[in-house]
TIVO-2410 file (N, C-alpha, C; in nm, 3 decimals):
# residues 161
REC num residu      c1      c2      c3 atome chaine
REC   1      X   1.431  -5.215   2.238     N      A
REC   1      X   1.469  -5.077   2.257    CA      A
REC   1      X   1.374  -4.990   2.174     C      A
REC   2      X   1.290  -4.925   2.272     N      A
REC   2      X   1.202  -4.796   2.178    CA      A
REC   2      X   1.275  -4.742   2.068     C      A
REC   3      X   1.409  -4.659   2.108     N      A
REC   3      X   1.423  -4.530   1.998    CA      A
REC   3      X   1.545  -4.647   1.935     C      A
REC   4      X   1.552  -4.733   1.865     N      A
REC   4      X   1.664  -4.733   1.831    CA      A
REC   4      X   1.747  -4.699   1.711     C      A
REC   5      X   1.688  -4.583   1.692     N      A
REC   5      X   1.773  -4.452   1.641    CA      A
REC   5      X   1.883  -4.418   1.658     C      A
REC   6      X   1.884  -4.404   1.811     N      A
REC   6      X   1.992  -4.445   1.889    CA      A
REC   6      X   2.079  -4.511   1.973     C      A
REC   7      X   2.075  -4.634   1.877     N      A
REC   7      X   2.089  -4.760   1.967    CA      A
REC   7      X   2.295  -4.764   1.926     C      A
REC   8      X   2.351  -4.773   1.971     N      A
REC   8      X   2.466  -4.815   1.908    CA      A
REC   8      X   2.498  -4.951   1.908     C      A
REC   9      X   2.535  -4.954   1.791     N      A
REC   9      X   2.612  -5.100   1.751    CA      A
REC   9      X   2.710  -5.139   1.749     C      A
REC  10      X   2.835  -5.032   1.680     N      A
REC  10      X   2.965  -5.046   1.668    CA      A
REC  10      X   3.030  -5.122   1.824     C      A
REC  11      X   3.068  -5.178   1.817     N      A
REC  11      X   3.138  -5.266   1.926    CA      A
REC  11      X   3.268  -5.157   1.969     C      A
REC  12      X   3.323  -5.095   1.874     N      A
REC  12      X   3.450  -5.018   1.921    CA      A
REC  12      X   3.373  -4.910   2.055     C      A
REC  13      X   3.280  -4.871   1.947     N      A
REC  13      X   3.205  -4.745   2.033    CA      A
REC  13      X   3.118  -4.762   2.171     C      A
REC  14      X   3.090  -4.921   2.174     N      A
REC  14      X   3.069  -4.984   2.343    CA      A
REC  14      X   3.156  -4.997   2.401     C      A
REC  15      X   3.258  -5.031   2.352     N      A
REC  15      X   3.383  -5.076   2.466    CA      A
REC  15      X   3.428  -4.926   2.473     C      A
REC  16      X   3.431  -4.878   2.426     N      A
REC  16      X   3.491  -4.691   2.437    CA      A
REC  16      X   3.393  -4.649   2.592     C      A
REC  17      X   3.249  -4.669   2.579     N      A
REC  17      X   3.184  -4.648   2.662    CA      A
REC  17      X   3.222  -4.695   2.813     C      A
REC  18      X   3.225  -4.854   2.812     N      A
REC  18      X   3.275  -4.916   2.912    CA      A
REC  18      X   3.402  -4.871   2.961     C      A
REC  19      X   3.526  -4.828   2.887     N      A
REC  19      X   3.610  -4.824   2.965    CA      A
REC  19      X   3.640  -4.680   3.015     C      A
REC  20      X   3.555  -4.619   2.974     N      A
REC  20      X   3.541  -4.464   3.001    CA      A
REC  20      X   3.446  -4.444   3.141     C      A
REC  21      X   3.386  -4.571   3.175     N      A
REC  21      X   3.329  -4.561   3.284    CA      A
REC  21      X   3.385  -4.589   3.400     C      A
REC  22      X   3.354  -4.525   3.538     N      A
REC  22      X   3.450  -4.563   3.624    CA      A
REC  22      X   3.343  -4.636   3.729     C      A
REC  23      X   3.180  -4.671   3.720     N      A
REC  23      X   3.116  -4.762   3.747    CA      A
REC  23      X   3.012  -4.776   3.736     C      A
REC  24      X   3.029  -4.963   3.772     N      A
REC  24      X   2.869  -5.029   3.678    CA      A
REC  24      X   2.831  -5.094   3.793     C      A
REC  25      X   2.668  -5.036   3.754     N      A
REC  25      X   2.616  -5.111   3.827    CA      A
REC  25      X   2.531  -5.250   3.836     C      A
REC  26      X   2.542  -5.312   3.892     N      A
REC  26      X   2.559  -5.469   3.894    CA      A
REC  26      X   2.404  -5.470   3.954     C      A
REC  27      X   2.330  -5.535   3.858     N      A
REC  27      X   2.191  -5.608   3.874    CA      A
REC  27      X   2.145  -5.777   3.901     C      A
REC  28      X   2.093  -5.798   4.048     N      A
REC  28      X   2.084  -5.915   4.037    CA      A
REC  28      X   1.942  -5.952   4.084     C      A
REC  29      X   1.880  -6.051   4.098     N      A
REC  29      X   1.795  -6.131   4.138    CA      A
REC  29      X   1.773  -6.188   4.266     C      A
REC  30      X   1.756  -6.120   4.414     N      A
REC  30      X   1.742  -6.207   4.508    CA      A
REC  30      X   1.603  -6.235   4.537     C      A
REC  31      X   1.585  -6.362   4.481     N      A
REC  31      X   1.437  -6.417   4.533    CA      A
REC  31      X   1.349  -6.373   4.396     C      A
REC  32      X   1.259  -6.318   4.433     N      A
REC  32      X   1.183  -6.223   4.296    CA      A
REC  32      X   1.221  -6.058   4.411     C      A
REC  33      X   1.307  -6.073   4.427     N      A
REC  33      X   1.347  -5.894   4.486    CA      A
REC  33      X   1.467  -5.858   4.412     C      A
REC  34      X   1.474  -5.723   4.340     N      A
REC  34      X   1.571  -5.709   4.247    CA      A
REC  34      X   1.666  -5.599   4.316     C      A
REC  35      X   1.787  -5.641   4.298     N      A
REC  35      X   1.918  -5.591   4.401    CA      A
REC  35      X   2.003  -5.499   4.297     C      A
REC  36      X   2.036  -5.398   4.318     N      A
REC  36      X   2.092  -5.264   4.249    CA      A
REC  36      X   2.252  -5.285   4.299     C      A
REC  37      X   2.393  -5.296   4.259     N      A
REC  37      X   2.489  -5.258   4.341    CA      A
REC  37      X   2.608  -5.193   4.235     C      A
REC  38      X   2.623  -5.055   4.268     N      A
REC  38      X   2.773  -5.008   4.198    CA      A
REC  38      X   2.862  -5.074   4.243     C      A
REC  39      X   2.948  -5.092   4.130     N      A
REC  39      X   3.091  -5.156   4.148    CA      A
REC  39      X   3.189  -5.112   4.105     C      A
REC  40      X   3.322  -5.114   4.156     N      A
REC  40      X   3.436  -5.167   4.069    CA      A
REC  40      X   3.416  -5.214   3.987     C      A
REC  41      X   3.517  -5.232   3.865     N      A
REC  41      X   3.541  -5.344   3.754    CA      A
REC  41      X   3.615  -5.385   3.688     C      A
REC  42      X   3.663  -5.472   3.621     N      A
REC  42      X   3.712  -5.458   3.519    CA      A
REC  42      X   3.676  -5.510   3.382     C      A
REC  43      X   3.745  -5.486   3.272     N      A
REC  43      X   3.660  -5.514   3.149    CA      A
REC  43      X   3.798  -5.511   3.039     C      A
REC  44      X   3.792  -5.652   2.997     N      A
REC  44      X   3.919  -5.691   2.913    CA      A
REC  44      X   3.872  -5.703   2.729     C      A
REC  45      X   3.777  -5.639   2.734     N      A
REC  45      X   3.726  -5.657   2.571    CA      A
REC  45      X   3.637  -5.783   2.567     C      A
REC  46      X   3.622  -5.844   2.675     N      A
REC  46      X   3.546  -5.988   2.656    CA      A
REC  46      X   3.415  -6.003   2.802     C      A
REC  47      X   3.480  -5.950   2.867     N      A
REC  47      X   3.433  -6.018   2.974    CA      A
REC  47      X   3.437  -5.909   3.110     C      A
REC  48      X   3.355  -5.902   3.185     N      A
REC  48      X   3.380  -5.791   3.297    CA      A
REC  48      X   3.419  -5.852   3.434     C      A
REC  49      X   3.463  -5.825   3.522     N      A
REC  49      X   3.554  -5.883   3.659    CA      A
REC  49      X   3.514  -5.799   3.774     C      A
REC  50      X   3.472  -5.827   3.860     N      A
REC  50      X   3.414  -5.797   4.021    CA      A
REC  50      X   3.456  -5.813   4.106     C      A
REC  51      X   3.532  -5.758   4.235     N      A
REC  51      X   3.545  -5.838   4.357    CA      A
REC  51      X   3.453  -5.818   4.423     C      A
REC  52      X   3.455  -5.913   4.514     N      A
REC  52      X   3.404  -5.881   4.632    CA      A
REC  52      X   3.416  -5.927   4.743     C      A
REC  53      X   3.436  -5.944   4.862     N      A
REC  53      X   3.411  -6.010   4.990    CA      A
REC  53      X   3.397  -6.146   4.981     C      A
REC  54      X   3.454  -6.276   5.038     N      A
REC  54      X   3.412  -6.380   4.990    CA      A
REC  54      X   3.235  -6.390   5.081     C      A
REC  55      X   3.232  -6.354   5.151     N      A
REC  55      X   3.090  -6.338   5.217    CA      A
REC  55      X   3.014  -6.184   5.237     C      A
REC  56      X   2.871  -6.244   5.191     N      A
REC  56      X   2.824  -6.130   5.191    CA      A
REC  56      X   2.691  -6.156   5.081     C      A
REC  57      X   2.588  -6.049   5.066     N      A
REC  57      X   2.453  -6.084   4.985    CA      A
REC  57      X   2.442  -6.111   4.885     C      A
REC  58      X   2.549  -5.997   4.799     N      A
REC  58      X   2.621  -6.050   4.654    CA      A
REC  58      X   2.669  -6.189   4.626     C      A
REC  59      X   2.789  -6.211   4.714     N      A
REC  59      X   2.803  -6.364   4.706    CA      A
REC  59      X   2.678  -6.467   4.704     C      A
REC  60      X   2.592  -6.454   4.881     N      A
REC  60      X   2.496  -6.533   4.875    CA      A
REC  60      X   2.378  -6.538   4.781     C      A
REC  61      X   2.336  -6.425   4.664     N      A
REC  61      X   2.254  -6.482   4.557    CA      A
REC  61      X   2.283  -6.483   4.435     C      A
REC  62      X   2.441  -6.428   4.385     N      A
REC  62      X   2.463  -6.510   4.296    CA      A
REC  62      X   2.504  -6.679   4.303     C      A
REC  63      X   2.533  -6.695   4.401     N      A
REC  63      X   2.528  -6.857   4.421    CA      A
REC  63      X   2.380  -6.942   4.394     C      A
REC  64      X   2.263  -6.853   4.399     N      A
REC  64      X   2.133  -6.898   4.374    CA      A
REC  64      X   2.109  -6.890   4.293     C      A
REC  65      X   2.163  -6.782   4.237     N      A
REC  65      X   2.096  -6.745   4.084    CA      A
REC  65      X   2.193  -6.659   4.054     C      A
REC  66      X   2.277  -6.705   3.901     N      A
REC  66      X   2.428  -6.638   3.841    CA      A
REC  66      X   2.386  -6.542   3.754     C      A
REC  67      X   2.215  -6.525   3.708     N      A
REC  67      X   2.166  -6.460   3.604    CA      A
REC  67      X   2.190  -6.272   3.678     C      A
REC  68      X   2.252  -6.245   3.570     N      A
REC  68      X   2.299  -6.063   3.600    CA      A
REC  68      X   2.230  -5.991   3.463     C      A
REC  69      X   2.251  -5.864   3.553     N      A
REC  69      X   2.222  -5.717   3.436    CA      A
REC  69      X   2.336  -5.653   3.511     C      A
REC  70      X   2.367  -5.552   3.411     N      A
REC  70      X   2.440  -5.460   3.437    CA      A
REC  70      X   2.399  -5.339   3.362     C      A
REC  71      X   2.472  -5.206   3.411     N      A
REC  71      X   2.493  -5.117   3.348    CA      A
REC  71      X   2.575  -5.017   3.362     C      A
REC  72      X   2.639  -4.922   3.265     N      A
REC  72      X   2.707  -4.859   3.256    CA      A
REC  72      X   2.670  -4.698   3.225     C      A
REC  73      X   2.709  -4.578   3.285     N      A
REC  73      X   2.628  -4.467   3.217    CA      A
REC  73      X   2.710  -4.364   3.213     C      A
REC  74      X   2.739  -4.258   3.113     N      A
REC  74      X   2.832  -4.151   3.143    CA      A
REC  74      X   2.705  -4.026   3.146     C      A
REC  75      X   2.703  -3.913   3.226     N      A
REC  75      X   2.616  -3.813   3.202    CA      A
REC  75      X   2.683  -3.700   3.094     C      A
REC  76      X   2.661  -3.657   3.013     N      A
REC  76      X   2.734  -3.530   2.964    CA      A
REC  76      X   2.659  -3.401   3.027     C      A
REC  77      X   2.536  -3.399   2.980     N      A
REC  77      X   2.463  -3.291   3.023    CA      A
REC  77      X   2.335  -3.298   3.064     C      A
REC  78      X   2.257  -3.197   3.161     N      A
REC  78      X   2.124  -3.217   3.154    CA      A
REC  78      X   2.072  -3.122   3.033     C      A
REC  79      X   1.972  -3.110   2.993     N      A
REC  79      X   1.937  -3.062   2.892    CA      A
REC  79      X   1.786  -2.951   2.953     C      A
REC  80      X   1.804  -2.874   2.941     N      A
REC  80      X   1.657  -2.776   3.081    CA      A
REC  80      X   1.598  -2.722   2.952     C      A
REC  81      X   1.452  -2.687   2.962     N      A
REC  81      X   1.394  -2.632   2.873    CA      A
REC  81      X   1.276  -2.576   2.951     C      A
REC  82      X   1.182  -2.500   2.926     N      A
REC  82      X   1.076  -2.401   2.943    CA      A
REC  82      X   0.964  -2.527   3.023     C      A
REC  83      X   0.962  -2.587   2.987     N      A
REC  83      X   0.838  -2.711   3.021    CA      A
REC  83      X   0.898  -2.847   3.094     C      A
REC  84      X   0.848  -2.903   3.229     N      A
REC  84      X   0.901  -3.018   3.244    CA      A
REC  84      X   0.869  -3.135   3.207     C      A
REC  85      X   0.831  -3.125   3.138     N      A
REC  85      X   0.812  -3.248   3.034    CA      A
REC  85      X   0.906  -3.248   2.870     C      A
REC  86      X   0.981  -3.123   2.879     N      A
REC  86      X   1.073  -3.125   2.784    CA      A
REC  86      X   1.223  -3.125   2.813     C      A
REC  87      X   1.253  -3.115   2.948     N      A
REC  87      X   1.390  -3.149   2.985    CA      A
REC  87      X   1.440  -3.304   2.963     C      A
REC  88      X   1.580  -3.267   2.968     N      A
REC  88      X   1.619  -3.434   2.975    CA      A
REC  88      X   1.783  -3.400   3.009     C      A
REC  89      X   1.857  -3.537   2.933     N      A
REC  89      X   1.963  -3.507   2.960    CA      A
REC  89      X   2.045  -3.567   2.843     C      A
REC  90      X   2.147  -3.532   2.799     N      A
REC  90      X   2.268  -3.609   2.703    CA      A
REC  90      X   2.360  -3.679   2.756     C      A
REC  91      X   2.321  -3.831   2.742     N      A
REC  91      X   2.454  -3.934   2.811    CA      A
REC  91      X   2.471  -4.042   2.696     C      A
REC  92      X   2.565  -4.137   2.751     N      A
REC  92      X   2.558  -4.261   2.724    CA      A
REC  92      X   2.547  -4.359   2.808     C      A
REC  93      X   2.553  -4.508   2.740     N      A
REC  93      X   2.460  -4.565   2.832    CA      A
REC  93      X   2.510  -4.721   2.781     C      A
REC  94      X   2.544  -4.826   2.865     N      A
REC  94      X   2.522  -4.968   2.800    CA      A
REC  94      X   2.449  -5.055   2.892     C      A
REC  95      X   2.394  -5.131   2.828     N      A
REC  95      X   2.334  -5.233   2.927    CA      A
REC  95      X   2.358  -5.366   2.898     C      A
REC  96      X   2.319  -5.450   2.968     N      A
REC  96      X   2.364  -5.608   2.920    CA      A
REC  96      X   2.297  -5.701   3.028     C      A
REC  97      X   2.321  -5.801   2.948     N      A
REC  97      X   2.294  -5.920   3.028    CA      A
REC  97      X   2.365  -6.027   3.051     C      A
REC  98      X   2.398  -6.140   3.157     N      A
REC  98      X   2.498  -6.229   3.143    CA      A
REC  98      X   2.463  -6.326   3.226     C      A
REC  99      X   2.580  -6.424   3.330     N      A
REC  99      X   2.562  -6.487   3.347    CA      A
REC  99      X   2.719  -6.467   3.455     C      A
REC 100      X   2.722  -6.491   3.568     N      A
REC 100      X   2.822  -6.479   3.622    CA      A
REC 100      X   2.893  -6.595   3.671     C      A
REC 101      X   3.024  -6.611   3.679     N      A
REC 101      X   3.058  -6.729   3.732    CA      A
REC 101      X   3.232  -6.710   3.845     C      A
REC 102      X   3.193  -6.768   3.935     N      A
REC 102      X   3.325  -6.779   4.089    CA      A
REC 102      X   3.459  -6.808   3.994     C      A
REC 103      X   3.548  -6.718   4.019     N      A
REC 103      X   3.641  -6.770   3.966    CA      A
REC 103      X   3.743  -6.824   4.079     C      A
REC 104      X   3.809  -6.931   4.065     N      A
REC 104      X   3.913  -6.964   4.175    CA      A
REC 104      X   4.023  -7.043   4.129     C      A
REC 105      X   4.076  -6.990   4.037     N      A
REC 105      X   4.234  -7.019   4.009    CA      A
REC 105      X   4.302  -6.893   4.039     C      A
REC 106      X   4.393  -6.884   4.121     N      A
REC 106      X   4.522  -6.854   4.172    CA      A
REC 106      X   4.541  -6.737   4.058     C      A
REC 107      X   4.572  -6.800   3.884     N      A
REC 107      X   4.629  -6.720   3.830    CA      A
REC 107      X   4.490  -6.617   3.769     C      A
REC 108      X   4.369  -6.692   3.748     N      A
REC 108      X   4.258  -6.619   3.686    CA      A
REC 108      X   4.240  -6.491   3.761     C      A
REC 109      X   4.226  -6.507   3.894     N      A
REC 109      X   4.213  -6.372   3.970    CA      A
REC 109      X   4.311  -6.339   4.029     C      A
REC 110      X   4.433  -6.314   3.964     N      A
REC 110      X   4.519  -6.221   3.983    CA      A
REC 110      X   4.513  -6.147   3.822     C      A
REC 111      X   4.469  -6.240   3.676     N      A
REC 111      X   4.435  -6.144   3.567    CA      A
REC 111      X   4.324  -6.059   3.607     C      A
REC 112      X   4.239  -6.130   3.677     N      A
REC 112      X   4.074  -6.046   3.702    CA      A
REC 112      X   4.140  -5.906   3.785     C      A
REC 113      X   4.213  -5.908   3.906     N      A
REC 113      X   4.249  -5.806   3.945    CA      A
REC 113      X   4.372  -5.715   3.855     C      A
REC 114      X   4.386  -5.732   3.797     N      A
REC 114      X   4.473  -5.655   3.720    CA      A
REC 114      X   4.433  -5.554   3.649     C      A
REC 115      X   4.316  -5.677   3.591     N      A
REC 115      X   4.204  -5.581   3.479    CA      A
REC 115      X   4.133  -5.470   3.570     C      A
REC 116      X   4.072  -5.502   3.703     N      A
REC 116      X   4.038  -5.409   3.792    CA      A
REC 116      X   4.078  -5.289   3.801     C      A
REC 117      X   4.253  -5.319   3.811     N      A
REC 117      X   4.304  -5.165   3.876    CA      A
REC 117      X   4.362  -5.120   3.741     C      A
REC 118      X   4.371  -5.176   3.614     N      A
REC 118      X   4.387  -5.092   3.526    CA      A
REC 118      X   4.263  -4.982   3.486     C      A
REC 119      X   4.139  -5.063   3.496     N      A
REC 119      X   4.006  -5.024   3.475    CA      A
REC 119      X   3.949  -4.866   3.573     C      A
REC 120      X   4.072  -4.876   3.685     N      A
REC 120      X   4.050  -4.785   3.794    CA      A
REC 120      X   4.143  -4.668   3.791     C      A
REC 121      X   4.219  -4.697   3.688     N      A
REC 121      X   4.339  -4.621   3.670    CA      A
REC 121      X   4.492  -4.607   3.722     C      A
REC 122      X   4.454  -4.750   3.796     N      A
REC 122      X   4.568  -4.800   3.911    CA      A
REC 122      X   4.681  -4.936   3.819     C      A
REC 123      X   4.773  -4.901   3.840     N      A
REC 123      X   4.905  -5.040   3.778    CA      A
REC 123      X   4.891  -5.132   3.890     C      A
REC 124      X   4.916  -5.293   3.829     N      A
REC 124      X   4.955  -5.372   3.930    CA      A
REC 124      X   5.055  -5.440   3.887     C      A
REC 125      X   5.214  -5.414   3.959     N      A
REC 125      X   5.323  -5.424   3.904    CA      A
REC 125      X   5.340  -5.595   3.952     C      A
REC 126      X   5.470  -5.642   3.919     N      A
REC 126      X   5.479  -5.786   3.974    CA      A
REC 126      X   5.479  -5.809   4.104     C      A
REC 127      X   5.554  -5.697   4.207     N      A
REC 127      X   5.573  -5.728   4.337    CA      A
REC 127      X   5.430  -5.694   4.405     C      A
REC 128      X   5.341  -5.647   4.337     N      A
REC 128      X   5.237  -5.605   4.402    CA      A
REC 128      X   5.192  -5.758   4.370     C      A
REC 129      X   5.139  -5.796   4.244     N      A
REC 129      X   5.133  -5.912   4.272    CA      A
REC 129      X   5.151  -6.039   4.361     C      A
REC 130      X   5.299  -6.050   4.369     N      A
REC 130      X   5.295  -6.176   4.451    CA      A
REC 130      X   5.266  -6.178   4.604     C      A
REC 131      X   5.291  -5.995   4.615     N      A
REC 131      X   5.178  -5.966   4.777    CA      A
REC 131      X   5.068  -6.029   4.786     C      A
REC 132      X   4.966  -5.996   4.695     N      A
REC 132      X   4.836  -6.050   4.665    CA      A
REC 132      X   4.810  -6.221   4.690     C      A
REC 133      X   4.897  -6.240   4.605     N      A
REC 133      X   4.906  -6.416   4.566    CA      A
REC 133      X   4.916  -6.482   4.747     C      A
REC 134      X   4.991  -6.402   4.803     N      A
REC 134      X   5.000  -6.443   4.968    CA      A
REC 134      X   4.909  -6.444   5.018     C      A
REC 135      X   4.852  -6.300   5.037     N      A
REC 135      X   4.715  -6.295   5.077    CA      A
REC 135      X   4.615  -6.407   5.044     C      A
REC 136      X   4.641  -6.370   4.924     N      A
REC 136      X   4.505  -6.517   4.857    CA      A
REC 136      X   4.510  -6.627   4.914     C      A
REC 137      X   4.620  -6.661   4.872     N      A
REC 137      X   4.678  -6.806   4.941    CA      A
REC 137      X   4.638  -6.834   5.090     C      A
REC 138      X   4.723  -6.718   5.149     N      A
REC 138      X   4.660  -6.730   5.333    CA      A
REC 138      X   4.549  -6.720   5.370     C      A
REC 139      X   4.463  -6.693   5.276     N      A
REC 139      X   4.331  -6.636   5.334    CA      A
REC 139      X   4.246  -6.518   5.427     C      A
REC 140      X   4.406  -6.420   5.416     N      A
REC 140      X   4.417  -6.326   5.482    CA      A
REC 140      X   4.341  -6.188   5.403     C      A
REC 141      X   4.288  -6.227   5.268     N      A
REC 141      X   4.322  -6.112   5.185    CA      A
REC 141      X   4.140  -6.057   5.196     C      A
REC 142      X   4.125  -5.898   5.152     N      A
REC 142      X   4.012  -5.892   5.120    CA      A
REC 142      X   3.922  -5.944   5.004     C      A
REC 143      X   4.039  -6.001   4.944     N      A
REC 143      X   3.996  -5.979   4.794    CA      A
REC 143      X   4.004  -6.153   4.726     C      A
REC 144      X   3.920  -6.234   4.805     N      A
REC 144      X   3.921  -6.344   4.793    CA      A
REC 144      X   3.857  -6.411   4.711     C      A
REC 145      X   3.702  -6.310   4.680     N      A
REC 145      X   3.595  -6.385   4.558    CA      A
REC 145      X   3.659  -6.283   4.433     C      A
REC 146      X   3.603  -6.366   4.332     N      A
REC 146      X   3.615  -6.260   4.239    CA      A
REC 146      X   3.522  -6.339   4.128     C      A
REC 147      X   3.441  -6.260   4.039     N      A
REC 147      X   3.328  -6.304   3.976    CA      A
REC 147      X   3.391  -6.224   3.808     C      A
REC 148      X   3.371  -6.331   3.716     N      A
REC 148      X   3.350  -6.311   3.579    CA      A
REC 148      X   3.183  -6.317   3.531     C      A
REC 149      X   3.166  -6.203   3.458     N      A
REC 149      X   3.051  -6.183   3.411    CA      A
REC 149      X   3.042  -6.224   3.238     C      A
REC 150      X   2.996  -6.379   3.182     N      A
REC 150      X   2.998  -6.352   3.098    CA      A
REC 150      X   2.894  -6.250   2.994     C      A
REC 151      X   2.869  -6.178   2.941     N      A
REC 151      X   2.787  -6.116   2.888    CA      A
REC 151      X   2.721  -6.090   2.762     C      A
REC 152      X   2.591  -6.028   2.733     N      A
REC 152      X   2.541  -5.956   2.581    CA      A
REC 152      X   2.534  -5.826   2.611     C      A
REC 153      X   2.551  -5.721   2.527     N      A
REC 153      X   2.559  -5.589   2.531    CA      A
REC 153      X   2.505  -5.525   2.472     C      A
REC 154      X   2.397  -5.421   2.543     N      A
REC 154      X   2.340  -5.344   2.438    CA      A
REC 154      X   2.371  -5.166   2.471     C      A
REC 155      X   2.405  -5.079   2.376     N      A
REC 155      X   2.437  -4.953   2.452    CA      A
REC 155      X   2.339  -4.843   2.342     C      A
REC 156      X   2.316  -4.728   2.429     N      A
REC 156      X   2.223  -4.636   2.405    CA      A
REC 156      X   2.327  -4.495   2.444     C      A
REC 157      X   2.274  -4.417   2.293     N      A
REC 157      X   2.321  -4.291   2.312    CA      A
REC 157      X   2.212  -4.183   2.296     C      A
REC 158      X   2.215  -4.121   2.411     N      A
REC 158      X   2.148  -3.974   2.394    CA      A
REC 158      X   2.217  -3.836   2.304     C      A
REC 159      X   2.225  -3.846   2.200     N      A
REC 159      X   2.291  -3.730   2.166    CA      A
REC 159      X   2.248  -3.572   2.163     C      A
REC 160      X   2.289  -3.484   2.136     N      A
REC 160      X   2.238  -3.338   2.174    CA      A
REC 160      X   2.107  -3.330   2.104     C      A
REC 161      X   2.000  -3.230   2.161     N      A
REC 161      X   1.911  -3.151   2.087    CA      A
REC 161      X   1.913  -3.116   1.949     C      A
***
């Protein structure tokens, strides 16, 4: 990290970041072609949670390759000045790296979705639950993959002028 002046460290003050975000975007590896995708999420203080489609491009190259980036960004402001080479903007920012892995226990991704819709601002009460658990089970459901990201974290703050 160039400036890391402003690098943050405090762990409280990353996870503040993360859960203040409402999405990250998910960096992967297809081939040597590098794949950009906003997501959903969730994020339990340890670990971040994804659904997705059990089929589909996401699925097919993290199965090739589990190696991820992510990131997270809040904008506060742009920052305008007389010269364009002196504008910018005031945000925050985390980034990371990890390693993703299929989760498929029954009970793991019904915690993974939980963490989701808390993360979204949404409750998932018990009866919503064992809806889900059907779905899953039948194979009826949208929400059949679900990916744990384990991760390292690094976050960047732009603070004011």
């Amino acid at each position: 990290m160039r400036r890391n002046d402003r690098e943050i460290t405090d762990r409280r003050a990353i996870d503040d970041i993360i859960r203040r975000s409402r999405v990250c975007r998910l960096g992967l590896c297809d081939g040597g072609q590098p794949y950009i995708v906003p997501m959903s999420f969730g994020y339990d203080g340890e670990a971040l949670y994804f659904h997705a489609a059990s089929q589909g491009r996401k699925i097919d190259v993290l199965t090739k390759n589990n190696r991820v980036c992510f990131e997270f960004y809040i904008l506060h402001d742009v920052i305008r000045a007389d010269r364009p080479c002196r504008w910018g903007m005031r945000y925050e920012s985390v980034i990371g790296f990890g390693t993703a892995e299929h989760i498929w226990d029954l009970q793991a991704r019904e915690k993974a979705l939980a963490c989701i819709m808390r993360q979204c601002g949404g409750l998932m009460d018990r009866s919503k639950r064992r809806r889900w658990r059907t779905r899953w089970s039948s194979g009826c459901g949208s929400m059949r993959s679900a990916a744990k990201h384990v991760c390292e974290i690094v976050a960047f703050l732009r603070p004011p002028p």
